[in-house]
GUDOLO-562858 format. One record per residue: residue in three letters; x, y, z of N, C-alpha, C, CB in turn. Coordinates in steps of 0.2 Angstrom, whole numbers, padded with zeros to 4 digits, always signed. Glycine has a CB too. Layout:
N
ALAXYZXYZXYZXYZ ...
//
This chain:
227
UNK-0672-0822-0508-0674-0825-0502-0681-0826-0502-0672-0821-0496 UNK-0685-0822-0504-0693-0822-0502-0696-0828-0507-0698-0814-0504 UNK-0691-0829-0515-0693-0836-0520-0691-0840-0517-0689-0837-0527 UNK-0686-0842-0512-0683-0848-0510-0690-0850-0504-0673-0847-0507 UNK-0693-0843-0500-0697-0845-0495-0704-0848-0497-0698-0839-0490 UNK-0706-0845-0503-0712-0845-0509-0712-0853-0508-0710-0841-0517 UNK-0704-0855-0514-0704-0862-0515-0703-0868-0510-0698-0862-0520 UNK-0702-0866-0504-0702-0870-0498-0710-0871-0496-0697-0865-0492 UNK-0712-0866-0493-0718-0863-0492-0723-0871-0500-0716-0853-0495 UNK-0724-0868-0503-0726-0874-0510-0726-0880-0509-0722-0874-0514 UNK-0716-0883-0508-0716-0888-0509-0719-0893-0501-0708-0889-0512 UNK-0716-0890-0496-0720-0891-0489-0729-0893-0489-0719-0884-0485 UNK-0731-0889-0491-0739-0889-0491-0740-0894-0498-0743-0880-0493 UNK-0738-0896-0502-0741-0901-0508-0737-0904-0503-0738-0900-0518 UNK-0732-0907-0500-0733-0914-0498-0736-0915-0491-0725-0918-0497 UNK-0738-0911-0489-0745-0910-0482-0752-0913-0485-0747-0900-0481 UNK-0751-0909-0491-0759-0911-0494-0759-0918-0495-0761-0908-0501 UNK-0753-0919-0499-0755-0928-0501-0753-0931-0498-0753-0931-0507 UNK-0754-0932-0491-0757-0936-0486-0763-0938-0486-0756-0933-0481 UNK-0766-0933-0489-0775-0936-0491-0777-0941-0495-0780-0932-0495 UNK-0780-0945-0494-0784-0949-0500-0790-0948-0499-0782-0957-0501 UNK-0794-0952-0506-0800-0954-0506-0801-0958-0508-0804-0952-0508 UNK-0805-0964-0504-0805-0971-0509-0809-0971-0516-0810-0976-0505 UNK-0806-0977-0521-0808-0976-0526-0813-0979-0528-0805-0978-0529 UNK-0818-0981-0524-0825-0984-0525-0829-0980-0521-0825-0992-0523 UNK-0837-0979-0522-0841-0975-0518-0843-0982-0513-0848-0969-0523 UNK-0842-0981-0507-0843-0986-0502-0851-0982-0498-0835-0986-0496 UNK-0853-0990-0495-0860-0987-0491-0858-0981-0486-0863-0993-0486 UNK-0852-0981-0482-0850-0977-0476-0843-0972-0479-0848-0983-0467 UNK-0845-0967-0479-0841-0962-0482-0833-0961-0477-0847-0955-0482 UNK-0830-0960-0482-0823-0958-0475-0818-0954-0479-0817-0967-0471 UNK-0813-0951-0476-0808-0947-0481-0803-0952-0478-0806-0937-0480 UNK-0797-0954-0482-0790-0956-0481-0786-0952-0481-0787-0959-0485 UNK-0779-0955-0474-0775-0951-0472-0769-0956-0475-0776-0949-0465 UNK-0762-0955-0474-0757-0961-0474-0751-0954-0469-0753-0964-0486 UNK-0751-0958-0462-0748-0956-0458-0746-0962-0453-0752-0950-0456 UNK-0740-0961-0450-0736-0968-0444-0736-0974-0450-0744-0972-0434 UNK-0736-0972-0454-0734-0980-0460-0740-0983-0460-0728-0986-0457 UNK-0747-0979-0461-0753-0983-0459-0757-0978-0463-0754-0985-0451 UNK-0764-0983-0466-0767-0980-0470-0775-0977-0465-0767-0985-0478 UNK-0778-0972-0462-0781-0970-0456-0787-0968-0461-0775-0965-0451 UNK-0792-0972-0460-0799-0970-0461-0805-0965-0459-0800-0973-0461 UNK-0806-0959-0458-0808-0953-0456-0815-0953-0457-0804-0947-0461 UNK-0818-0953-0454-0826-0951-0455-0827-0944-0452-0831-0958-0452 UNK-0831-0941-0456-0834-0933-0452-0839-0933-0450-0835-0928-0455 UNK-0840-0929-0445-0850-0930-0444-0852-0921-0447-0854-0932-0430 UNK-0853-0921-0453-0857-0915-0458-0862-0911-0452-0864-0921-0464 UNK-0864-0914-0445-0869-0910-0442-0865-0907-0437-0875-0912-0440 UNK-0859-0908-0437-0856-0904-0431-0848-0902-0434-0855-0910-0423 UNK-0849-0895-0434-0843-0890-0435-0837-0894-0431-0845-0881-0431 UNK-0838-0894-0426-0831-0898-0424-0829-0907-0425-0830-0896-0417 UNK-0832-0909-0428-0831-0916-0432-0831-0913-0438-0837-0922-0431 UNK-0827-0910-0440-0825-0910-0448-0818-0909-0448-0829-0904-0454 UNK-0814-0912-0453-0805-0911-0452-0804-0907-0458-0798-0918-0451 UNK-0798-0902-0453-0797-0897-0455-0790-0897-0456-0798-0893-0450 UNK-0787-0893-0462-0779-0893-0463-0776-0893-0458-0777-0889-0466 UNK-0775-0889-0454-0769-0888-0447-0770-0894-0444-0770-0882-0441 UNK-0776-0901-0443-0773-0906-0440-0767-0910-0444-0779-0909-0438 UNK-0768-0910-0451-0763-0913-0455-0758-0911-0455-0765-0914-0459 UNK-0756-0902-0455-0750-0900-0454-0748-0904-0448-0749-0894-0454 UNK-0750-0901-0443-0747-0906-0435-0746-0914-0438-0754-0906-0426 UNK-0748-0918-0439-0745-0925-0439-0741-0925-0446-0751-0931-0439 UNK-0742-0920-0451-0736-0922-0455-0728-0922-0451-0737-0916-0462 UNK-0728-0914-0447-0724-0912-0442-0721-0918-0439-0729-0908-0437 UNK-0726-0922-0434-0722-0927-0430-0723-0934-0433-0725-0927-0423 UNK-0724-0936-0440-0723-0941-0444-0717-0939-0446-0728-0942-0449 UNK-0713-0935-0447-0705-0932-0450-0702-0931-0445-0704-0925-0454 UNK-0704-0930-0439-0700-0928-0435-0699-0930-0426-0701-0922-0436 UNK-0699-0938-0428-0698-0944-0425-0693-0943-0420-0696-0949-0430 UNK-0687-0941-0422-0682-0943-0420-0681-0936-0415-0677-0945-0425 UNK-0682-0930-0419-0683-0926-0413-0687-0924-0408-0683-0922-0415 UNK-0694-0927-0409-0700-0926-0403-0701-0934-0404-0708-0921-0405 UNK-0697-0938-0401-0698-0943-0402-0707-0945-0396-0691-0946-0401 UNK-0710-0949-0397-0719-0948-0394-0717-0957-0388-0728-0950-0405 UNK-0712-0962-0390-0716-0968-0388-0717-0967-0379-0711-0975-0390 UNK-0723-0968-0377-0723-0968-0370-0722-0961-0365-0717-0972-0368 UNK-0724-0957-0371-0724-0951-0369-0733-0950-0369-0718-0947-0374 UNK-0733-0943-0362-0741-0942-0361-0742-0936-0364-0743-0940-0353 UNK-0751-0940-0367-0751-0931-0370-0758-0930-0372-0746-0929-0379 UNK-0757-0925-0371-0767-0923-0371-0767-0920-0376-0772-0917-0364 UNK-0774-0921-0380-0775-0916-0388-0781-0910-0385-0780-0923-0397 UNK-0781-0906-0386-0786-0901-0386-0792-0901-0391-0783-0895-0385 UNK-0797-0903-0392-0802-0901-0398-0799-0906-0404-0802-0892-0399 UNK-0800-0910-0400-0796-0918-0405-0802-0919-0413-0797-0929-0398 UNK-0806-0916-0411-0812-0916-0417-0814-0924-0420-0808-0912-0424 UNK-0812-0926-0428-0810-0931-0429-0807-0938-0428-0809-0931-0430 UNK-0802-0936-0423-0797-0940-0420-0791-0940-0424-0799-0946-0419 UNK-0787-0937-0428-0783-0938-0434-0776-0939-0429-0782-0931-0441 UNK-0777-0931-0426-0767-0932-0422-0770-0936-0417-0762-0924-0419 UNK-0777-0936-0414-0773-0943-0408-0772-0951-0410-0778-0945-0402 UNK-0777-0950-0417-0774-0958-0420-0767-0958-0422-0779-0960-0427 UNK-0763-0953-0424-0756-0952-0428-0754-0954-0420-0754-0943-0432 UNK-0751-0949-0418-0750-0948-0409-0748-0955-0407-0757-0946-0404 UNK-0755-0959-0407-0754-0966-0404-0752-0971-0407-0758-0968-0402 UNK-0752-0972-0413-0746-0977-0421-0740-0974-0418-0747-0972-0433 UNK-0739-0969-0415-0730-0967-0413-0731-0969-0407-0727-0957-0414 UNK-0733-0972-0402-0732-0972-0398-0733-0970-0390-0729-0972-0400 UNK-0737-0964-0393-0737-0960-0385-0744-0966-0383-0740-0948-0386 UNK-0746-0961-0375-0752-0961-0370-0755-0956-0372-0750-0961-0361 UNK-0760-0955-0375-0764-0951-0378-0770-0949-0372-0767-0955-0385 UNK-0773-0943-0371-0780-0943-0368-0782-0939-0375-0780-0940-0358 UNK-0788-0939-0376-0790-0936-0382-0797-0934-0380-0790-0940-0389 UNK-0798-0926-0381-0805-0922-0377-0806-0918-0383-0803-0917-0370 UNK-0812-0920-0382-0816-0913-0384-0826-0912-0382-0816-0913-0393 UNK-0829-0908-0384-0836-0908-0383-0840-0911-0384-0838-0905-0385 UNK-0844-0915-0378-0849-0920-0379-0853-0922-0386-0852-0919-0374 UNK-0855-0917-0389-0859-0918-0397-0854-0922-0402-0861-0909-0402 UNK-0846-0920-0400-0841-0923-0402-0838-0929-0402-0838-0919-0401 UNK-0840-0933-0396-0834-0937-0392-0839-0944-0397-0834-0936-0381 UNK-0845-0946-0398-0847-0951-0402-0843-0953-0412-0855-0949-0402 UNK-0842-0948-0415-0838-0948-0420-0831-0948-0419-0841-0944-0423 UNK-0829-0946-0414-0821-0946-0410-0821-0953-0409-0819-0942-0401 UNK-0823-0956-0405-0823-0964-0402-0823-0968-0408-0831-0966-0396 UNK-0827-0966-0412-0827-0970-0419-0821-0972-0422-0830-0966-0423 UNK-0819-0965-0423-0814-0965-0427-0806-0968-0426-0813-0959-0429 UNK-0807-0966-0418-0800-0971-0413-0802-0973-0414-0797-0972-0407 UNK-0808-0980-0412-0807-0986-0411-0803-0989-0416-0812-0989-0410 UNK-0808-0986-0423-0806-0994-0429-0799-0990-0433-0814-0995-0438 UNK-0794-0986-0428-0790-0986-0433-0783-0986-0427-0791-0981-0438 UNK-0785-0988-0421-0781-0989-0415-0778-0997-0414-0785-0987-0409 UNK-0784-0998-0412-0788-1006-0409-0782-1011-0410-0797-1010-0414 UNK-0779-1013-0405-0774-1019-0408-0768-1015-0411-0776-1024-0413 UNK-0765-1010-0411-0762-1007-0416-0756-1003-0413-0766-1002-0418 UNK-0757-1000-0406-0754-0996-0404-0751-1000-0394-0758-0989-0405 UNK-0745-0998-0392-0743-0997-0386-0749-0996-0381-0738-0992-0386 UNK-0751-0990-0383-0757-0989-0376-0762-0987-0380-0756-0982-0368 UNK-0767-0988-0376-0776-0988-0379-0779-0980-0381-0781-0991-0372 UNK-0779-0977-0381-0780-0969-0382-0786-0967-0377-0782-0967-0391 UNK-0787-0963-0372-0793-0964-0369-0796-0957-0372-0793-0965-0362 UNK-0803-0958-0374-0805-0951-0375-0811-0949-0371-0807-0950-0381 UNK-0810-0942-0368-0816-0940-0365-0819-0933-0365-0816-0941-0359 UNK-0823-0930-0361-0826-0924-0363-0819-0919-0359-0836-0923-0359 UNK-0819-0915-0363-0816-0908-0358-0820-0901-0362-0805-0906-0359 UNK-0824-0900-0357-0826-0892-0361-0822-0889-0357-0835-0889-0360 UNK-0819-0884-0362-0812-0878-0360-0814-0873-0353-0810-0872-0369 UNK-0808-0874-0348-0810-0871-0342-0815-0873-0337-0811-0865-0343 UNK-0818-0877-0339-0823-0881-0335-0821-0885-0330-0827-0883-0338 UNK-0822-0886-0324-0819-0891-0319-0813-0895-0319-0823-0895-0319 UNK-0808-0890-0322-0802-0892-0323-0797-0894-0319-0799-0889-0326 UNK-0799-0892-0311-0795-0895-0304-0799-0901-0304-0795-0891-0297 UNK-0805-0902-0305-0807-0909-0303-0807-0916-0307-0813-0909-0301 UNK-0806-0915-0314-0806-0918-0318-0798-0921-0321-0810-0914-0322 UNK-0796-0914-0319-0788-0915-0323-0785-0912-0316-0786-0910-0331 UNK-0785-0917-0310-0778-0911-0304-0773-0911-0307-0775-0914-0294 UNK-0768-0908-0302-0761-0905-0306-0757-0911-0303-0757-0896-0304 UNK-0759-0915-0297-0755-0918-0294-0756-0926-0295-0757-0917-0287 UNK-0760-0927-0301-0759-0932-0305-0760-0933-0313-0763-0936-0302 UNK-0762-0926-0315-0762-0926-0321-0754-0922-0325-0769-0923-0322 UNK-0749-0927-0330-0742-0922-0331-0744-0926-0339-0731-0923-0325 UNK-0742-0921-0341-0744-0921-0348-0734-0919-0352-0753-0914-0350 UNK-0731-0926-0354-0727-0921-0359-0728-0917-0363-0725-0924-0364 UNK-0735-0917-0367-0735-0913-0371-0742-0913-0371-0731-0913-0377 UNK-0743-0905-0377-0751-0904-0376-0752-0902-0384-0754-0898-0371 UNK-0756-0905-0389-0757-0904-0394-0764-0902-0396-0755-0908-0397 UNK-0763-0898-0401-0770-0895-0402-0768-0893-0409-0773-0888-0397 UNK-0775-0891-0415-0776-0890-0418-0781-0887-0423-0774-0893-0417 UNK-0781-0881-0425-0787-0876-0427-0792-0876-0419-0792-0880-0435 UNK-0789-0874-0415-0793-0872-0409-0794-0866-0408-0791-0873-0403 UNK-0791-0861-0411-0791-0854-0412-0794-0850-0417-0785-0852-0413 UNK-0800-0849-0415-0804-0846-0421-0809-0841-0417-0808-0853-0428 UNK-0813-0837-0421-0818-0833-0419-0822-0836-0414-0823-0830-0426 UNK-0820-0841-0410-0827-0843-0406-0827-0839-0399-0828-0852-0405 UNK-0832-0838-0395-0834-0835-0387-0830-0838-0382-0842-0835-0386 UNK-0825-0843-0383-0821-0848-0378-0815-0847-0378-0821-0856-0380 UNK-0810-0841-0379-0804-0841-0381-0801-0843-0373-0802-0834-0385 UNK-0804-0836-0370-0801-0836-0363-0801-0842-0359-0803-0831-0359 UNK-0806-0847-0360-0808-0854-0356-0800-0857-0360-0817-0859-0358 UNK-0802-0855-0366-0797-0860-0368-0789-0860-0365-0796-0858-0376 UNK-0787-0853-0366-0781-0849-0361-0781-0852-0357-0781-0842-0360 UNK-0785-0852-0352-0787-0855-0343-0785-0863-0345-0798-0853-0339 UNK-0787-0867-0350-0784-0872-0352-0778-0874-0352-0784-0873-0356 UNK-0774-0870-0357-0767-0872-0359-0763-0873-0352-0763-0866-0364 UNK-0767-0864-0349-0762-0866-0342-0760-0871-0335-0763-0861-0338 UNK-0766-0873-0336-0768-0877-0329-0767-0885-0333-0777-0875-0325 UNK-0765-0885-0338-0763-0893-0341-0755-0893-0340-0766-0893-0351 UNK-0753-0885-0341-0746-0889-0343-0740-0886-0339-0744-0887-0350 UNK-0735-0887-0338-0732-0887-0332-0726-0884-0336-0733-0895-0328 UNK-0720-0880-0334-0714-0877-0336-0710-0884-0341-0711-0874-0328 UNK-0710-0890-0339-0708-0898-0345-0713-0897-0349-0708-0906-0342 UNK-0720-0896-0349-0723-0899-0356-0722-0894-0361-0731-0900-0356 UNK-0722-0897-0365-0721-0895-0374-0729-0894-0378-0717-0902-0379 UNK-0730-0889-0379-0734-0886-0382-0734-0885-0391-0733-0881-0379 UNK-0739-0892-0394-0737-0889-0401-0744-0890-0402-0731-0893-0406 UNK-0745-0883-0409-0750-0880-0408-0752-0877-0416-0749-0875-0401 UNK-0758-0879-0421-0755-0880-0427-0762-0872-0427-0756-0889-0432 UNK-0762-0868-0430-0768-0864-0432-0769-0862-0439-0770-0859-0428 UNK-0775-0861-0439-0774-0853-0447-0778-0850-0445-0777-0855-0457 UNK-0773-0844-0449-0776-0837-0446-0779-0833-0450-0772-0833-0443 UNK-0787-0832-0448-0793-0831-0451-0794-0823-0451-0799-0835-0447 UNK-0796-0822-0445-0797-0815-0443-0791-0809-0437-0805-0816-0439 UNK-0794-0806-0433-0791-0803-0430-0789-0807-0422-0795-0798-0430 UNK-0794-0811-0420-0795-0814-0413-0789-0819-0413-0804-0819-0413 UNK-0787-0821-0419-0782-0825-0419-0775-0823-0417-0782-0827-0424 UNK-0774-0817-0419-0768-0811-0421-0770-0810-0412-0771-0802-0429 UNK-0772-0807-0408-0774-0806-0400-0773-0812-0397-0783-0804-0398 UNK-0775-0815-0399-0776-0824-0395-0767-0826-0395-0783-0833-0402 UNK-0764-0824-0400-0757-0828-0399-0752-0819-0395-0752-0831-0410 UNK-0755-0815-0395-0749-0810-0392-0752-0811-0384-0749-0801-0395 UNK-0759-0811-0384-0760-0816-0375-0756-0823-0376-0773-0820-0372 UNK-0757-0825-0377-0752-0833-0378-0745-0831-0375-0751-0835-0387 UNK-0742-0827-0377-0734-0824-0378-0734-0823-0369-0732-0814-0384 UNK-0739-0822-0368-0737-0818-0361-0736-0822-0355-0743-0813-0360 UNK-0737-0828-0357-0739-0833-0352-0733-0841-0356-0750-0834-0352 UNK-0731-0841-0360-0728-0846-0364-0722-0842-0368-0733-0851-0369 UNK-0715-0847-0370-0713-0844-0374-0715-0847-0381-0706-0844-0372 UNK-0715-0842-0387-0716-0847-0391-0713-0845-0398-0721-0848-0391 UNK-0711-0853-0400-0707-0853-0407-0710-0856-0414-0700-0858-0405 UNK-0709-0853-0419-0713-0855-0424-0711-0858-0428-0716-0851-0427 UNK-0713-0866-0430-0709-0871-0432-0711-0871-0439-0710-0877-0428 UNK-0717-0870-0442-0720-0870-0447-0724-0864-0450-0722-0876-0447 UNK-0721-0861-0454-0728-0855-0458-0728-0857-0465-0728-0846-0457 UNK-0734-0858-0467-0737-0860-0473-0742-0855-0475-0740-0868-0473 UNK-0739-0851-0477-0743-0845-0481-0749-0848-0487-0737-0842-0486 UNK-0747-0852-0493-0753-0854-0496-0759-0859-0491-0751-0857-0501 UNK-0756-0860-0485-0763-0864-0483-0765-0859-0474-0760-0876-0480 UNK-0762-0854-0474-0762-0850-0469-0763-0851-0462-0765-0847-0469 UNK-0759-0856-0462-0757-0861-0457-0748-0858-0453-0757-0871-0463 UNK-0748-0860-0445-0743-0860-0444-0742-0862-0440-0742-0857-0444 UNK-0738-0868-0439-0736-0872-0432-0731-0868-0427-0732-0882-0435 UNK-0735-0871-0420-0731-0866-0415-0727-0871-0412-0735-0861-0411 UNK-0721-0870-0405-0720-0874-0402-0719-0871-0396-0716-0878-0405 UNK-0724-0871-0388-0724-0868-0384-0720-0870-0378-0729-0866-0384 UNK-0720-0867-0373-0717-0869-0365-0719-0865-0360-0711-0869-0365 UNK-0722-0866-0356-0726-0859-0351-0718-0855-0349-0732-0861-0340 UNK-0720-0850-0345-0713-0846-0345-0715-0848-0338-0712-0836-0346 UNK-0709-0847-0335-0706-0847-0327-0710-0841-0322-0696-0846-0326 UNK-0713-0843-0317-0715-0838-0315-0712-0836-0310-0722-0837-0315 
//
């Protein structure tokens, strides 16, 4: 059983990875290649900001819902990315169809805008909007509950050693409602991660759709609990 989970485990992560490309020519403007929604998605990083650089767990999550169409099917569906970084799963996201709102940190949101535009534009059902959310911050006025319903809420490598966990927590909750679907990709680094998901449990149910040991990555799939 543990060879069959090994070889699963393997073959999963090698077809994750080669979702990447690199063009074969050194071009003036640098970009990494993705091939996700049947579309080849050009990636630029901004090198000076930690959270403009993509990270595996965003590619697990759109490998996830590039395969798995039919069960999470996206078109016309609402969905907010948390700490969208690059833009990978909201550009994926929106090739399938959904109403994207895509947030993250103002240093962030100029290389975000970038990367939607030129790989959205003309492309998709609805326009992707992206704007600032710093986690826990003015989140009744910015996002009320009485107009903002989000199918679902994706995120990706949001979980790590940083000083924001509990803004983040204060996030999840006040975004999502007992219907939203919570998927939620991380790797787990240290301890804070291992604390951050048994707080998590306490407030959502949650089921683990994906663990990829060699990339130490694990996709979750949440739901707040009833209270």
């Amino acid at each position: 059983m543990e060879q069959d989970e090994t070889t699963e485990d393997a073959e999963l992560s090698a077809a994750i990875m080669k979702r990447h490309f690199r063009p074969s020519l050194i071009r003036y403007e640098v970009w990494e290649g993705y091939e996700f929604a049947d579309k080849e998605i050009k990636i630029t990083e901004a090198r000076d900001s930690y959270g403009a650089v993509l990270w595996p767990s965003a590619m697990v999550l759109c490998h996830f819902l590039d395969t798995h169409r039919d069960e999470y099917p996206l078109t016309d569906k609402s969905i907010i990315e948390l700490g969208a970084g690059t833009g990978l799963v909201t550009i994926v996201t929106s090739l399938l169809g959904a109403k994207v709102t895509s947030t993250d940190l103002p240093d962030v949101l100029g290389n975000l805008r970038h990367n939607v535009n030129r790989n959205t534009r003309g492309l998709c059902r609805h326009e992707p909007l992206v704007t600032e959310l710093c986690w826990g911050q003015q989140l009744d006025e910015r996002f009320p509950l009485n107009t903002c319903h989000y199918d679902y809420i994706i995120a990706a490598d949001v979980v790590y050693a940083h000083p924001h966990l509990q803004q983040l927590m204060e996030t999840f909750i006040h975004l999502s409602s007992e219907h939203t679907i919570i998927l939620w990709a991380m790797r787990f680094r240290l301890d804070p991660e291992n604390r951050f998901v048994d707080a998590f449990e306490k407030h959502f149910h949650l089921e683990e759709l994906y663990n990829l040991p060699s990339l130490r990555i694990k996709l979750y799939r949440a739901q707040k609990r009833r209270v």
